[in-house]
C-alpha atoms as one frame of an Amber mdcrd trajectory, in Angstrom:
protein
   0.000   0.000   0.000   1.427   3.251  -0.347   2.332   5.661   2.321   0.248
   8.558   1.520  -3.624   8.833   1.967  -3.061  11.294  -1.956  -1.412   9.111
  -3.175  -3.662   5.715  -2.282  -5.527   4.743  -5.112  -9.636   4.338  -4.360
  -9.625   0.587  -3.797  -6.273   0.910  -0.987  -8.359   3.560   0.772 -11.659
   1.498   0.546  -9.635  -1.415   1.832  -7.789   0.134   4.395 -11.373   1.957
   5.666 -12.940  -1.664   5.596 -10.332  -2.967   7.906 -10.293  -0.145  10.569
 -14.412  -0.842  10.499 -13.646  -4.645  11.106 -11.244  -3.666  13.921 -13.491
  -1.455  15.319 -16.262  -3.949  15.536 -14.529  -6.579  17.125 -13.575  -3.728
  19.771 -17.041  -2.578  20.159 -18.232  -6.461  20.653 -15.519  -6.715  23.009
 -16.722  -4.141  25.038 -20.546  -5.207  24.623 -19.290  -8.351  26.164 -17.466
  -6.659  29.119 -19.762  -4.614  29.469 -22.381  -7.860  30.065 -20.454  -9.594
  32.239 -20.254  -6.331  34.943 -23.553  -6.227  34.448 -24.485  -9.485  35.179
 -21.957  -9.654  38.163 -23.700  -6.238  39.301 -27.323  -8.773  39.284 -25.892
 -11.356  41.063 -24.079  -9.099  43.830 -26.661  -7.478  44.302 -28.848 -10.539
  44.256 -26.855 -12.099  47.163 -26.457  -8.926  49.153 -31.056  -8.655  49.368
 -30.574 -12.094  50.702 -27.909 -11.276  53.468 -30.261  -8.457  54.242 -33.498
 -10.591  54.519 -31.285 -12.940  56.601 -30.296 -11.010  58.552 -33.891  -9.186
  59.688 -34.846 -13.047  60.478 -31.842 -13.467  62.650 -32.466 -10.056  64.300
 -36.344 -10.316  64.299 -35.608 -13.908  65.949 -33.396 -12.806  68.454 -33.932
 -12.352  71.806 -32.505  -9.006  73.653 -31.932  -9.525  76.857 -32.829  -5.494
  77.548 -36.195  -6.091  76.451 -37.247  -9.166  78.270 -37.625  -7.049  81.591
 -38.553  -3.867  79.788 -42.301  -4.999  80.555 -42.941  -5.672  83.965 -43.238
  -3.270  86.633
């Protein structure tokens, strides 16, 4: 290919544009795919942290505090 944009004939430039698409594709799907994954990491994190949370409300509604069992009487 020659060195010069000028002095590329039509068909270099239209092959060298057709390349830079292809490469930019593949980098665009790459970062779709990335950009998935986080995404479905994000879900599942936050997936696992609502049950810690309800868990943790059981444990807590469940529990006994020993400054409230006398709290009543008198």
């Amino acid at each position: 290919m020659a060195k010069f944009w000028d002095e590329m004939t039509y068909h270099q430039k239209l092959e060298m544009l057709r390349q830079e698409m292809s490469r930019v594709h593949t980098f665009i799907g790459s970062l779709k795919r990335d950009q998935d994954e986080t995404w479905e990491a994000l879900r599942a994190t936050r997936s696992e942290i609502g049950k810690i949370t309800k868990d943790v409300a059981t444990i807590k509604a469940l529990w006994s505090d020993p400054r409230k069992k006398y709290s009543r009487t008198g």
